[in-house]
C-alpha positions, 0 to 999 in steps of 0.5 A: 542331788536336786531337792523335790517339791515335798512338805519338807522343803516347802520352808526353803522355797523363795518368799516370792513363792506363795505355799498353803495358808493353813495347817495341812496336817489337821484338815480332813478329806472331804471331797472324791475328785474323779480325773484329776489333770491339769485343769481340775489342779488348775482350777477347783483345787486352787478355789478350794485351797483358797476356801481352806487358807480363809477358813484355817481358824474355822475348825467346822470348815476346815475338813475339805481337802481332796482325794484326787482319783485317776479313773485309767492312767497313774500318771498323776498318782505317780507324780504327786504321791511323792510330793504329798500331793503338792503340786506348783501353779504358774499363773501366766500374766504380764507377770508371771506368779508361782504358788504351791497348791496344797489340797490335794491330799490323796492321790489314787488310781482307781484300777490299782486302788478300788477298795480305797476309791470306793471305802473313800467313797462311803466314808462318812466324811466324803460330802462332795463329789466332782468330775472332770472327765470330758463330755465323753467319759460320762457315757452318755448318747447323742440326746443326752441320755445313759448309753447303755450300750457303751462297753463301761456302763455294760460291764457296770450293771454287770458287776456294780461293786467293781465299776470302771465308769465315773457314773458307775463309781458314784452309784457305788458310793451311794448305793453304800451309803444309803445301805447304812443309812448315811446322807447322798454326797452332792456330784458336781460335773466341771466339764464343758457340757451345756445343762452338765448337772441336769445331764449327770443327775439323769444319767445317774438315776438311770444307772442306779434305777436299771440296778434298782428301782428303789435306789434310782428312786432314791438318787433322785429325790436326795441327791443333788446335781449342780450345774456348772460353768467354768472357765480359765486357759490352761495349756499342757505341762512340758519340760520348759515348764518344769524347767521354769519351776525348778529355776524359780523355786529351787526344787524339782516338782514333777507334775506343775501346771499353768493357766492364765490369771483369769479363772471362773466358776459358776455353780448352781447353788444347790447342794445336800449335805454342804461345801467348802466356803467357796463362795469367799474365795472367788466362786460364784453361787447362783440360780441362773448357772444358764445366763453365765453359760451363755454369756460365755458362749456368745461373749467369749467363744463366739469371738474365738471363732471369729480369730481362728478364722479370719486369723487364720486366713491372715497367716496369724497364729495365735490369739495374742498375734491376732490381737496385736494385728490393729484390723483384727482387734478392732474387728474383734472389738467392735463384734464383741460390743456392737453384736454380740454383747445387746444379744446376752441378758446379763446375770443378776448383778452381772457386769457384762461390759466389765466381763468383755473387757476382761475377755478383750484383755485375755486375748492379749495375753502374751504369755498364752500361746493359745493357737489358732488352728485349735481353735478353728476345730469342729468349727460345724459344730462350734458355730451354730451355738457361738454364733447363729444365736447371734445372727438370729436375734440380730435379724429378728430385730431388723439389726445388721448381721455384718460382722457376723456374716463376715465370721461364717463366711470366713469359716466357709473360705477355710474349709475350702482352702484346706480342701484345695491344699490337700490338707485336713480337717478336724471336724465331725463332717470332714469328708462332706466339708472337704467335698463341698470345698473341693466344689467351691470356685470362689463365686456366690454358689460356693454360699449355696453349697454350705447352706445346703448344709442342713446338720449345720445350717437349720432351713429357716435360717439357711433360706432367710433371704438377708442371711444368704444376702449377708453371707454373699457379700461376706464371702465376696468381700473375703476374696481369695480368702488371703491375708490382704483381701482378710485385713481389709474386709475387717477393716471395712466393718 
C-alpha cells in the first residue's frame, strides 16, 4: 500500500525534499485563515512557514501557525486533516523544487464546525485574521460598500451568532471578544481588490454597527484593516501533479499545489495586536501599499493583456509561447521599458527596472502553462485600468501612445473576430461587444463603434483626437486581424 504525506513519514521523504524547519508540535495557532485553497496554501502559508522556520529558537515568536477554515466546501479539510494539515508545494521553475508546508495545523469546515470557528475565533491566542475569498465572497456592491441585500449578510443581521459570511464570521469573533474585554485581532484581506483593507474595514463597521452601534463603533477605532497586494501564478492541482509528488517523494499527498517560483506580498504596516516575523521571510512592510499595486497593474497586467491579444491573434497559446515568438517578446519589451515603465512612480527603495525584469523572466517561464484565452477575459473591464492610465499619461506629455494603441486595437479585432466566428465571449458586456463586432467591416468606422463604448471608454479620452488617431492607424495596421499582418504590425513598433 502506498504511504500517505503525514508526520510519520515526513522522516522518509527524499533530502531533496525540503520539510518544516522547526518543531510543530510546540507552536501554537495564532491565525484563522478564511478560504483556504490553492493560493493562500501557495502563498501566505508558505511566507508564514518560513517566518516560523526563522523563528523555531524564538519562544515569543513561534505561536502562529493557522487554522485553515473552508466557509462552504470540505474538500480541503478532507484532504489535509489526515495529512495533519501538511500539504507539498512544487515550485514551477527552469527547475523544478518540491518542499513540505507545514503551518497549517487545523483545517475546518465552517458549516460542520461553527462552534469550533467561532471559539477559534475568541480565543485569546487568535491575533490575526486573513481572507482569501475573491472579490465576490466580501458581499460588497458596485461602490464598494456592504451589500445588505445580498442572501448571506440578510441572514447574518438576522442570526449574528450563526453567520455564513466571512464578514459575518469576523463580526462574531469580535463581537465576543470585546464582550470580555479581549484586544480586536488584525483582518488582513489577500485578495485582488484595489483599496482590499479600506474595502473590508468599511464593510466590516457597516456590519457591526447595523447589529450595534457601540460595536461598529468600536471596529473602527481598534481594529486594524491593511491593505494588501499579492502576487505569484498558481495553476489548479490535477492528477499529473499528484502523480508527480508521489514519484519524487514516495508518498501520496491529496491536496499538493503549484505556482511559479516568483511570490510577493505587500501589507500595509498597520497591525493592532502583532504578526509573525514576516517581513525576515520575504514580505514586504509599507505605507505605500498603492504605488506596489500600481506598479503591478501597469508593470505586469497591463503587458498580460497585450499577450492575449495580440498573442491570440497570432495563433499563440500561451504566455511562454508568446514570449519565445522573437516579434511579440521584443514588442512586449519594448512596451514594457519605453511606455509603461516612465508612467509607475517607484515605491521607496523600489527597484523598478529589476522588478520588470523579473516580469519579462516569468513570462518565460516554460513550466507555466498560463493560457492566453484566460487572460484575454473581461478584457472591458481589464483595460481601462492595465492600460488607459498609460495612454492617458502618455498623451498628457505630448508622448507616443503607439504601442499602446496598437494593444486596444488588437482587443478591438478579438472582439470582432469572436463575433464573426460565432464564438463567445467572457466579458461583462458580451452581448453589446459581440453586437458591435458583428457590425465591424474592418475600416476605420469599425474604431468608431468601440469608442461609442462610454462604460468603457470615458468621453475625454474617446474624443481626444490623437487617441482615435492612434487607435485608427493601429487598427489598420492589424489588418485582417491574422497571424501575419499581427507579427508585423509588432515588429514595426
Amino acid at each position: 500500500m502506498t504511504p500517505h504525506l503525514s508526520p510519520d513519514t515526513l522522516p522518509t521523504l527524499p533530502q531533496t525534499v525540503a520539510r518544516p524547519g522547526y518543531d510543530r508540535a510546540v507552536c501554537g495557532i495564532g491565525i484563522v485563515h478564511f478560504g483556504p485553497g490553492a493560493f493562500h496554501r501557495a502563498h501566505q502559508a508558505v511566507y508564514t512557514d518560513d517566518a516560523l522556520a526563522l523563528e523555531a529558537n524564538n519562544p515569543e515568536n513561534r505561536d502562529w501557525t493557522i487554522s485553515a477554515v473552508s466557509l462552504k466546501s470540505p474538500g480541503v479539510r478532507d484532504a489535509l486533516v489526515p495529512q495533519d494539515g501538511l500539504y507539498t508545494l512544487v515550485t514551477l521553475d527552469r527547475t523544478i523544487g518540491h518542499r513540505v508546508i507545514g503551518s497549517i495545523r487545523e483545517v475546518l469546515c465552517a458549516p460542520e464546525a461553527q462552534d469550533q470557528v467561532l471559539n477559534r475565533l475568541a480565543d485569546p491566542a487568535t491575533r490575526i485574521v486573513t481572507i482569501t475569498v475573491t472579490e465576490k465572497g466580501y458581499c460588497l456592491t458596485a461602490a464598494g460598500e456592504l451589500d445588505t441585500s445580498h442572501p448571506d449578510i440578510v441572514h447574518d443581521l438576522a442570526h449574528p451568532e450563526t453567520p455564513i459570511s466571512v464578514i459575518g464570521y469576523v463580526v462574531a469573533g469580535l463581537r465576543r471578544r470585546r464582550a470580555v474585554g479581549l484586544p480586536p485581532y488584525t483582518v488582513i484581506s489577500c485578495d485582488n481588490m484595489t483599496d482590499n483593507g479600506r474595502r473590508l474595514g468599511r464593510a466590516t463597521a457597516q456590519y457591526a454597527a447595523a447589529l450595534d452601534a457601540d460595536l461598529g463603533a468600536w471596529v473602527r477605532e481598534y481594529v486594524a484593516f491593511p491593505s494588501t497586494m499579492v502576487d505569484s501564478i498558481t495553476p489548479a492541482t490535477d492528477d499529473a501533479l499528484r502523480q508527480r509528488v508521489l514519484d519524487v517523494t514516495g508518498v501520496a499527498d491529496a491536496w499538493p499545489i503549484q505556482r511559479e517560483a516568483f511570490t510577493q506580498w505587500v501589507i500595509e504596516d498597520r497591525f493592532c495586536n502583532g504578526r509573525p516575523a514576516w517581513d525576515k521571510a520575504g514580505v514586504i512592510l509599507t505605507s505605500d501599499v498603492g504605488a506596489f499595486g500600481l506598479a503591478k497593474l501597469r508593470l505586469l497586467n497591463g503587458p498580460h493583456s497585450a499577450l492575449a491579444y495580440l498573442g491570440g491573434l497570432a495563433g499563440v497559446e500561451t504566455v511562454a509561447d508568446a514570449m519565445t515568438t522573437p516579434e511579440l517578446a521584443g514588442f512586449l519589451e519594448r512596451l514594457m521599458l519605453q511606455d509603461v515603465l516612465p508612467t509607475v512612480m517607484p515605491p521607496a527603495g523600489y527597484d523598478l527596472a529589476r522588478y520588470a525584469g523579473q516580469i519579462l523572466e516569468r513570462f518565460r517561464n516554460p513550466a507555466i502553462r498560463h493560457l492566453l484565452a484566460q487572460i484575454a477575459w473581461d478584457g472591458s473591464q481589464k483595460l481601462p485600468y492595465r492600460l488607459f492610465g498609460v495612454i492617458e499619461e502618455r498623451l498628457a506629455q505630448g508622448l507616443s501612445i503607439s504601442r499602446p494603441a496598437l494593444v486596444v486595437a488588437s482587443w478591438m479585432h478579438f472582439v470582432r473576430r469572436r463575433a464573426t466566428e460565432g464564438a463567445g465571449l467572457t466579458d461583462p458586456l458580451a452581448p453589446t461587444l459581440l453586437d458591435i463586432g458583428a457590425r465591424c467591416d474592418g475600416t476605420r468606422a469599425d474604431v468608431d463603434r468601440f469608442l461609442a463604448l462610454e462604460v468603457m471608454f470615458a468621453p475625454a479620452l474617446a474624443t481626444d483626437t490623437r487617441f482615435r488617431a492612434a487607435l485608427t492607424d493601429a487598427y489598420a495596421r492589424l489588418g485582417d486581424g491574422g497571424r501575419d499582418a499581427v507579427l508585423a504590425a509588432v515588429a514595426a513598433l
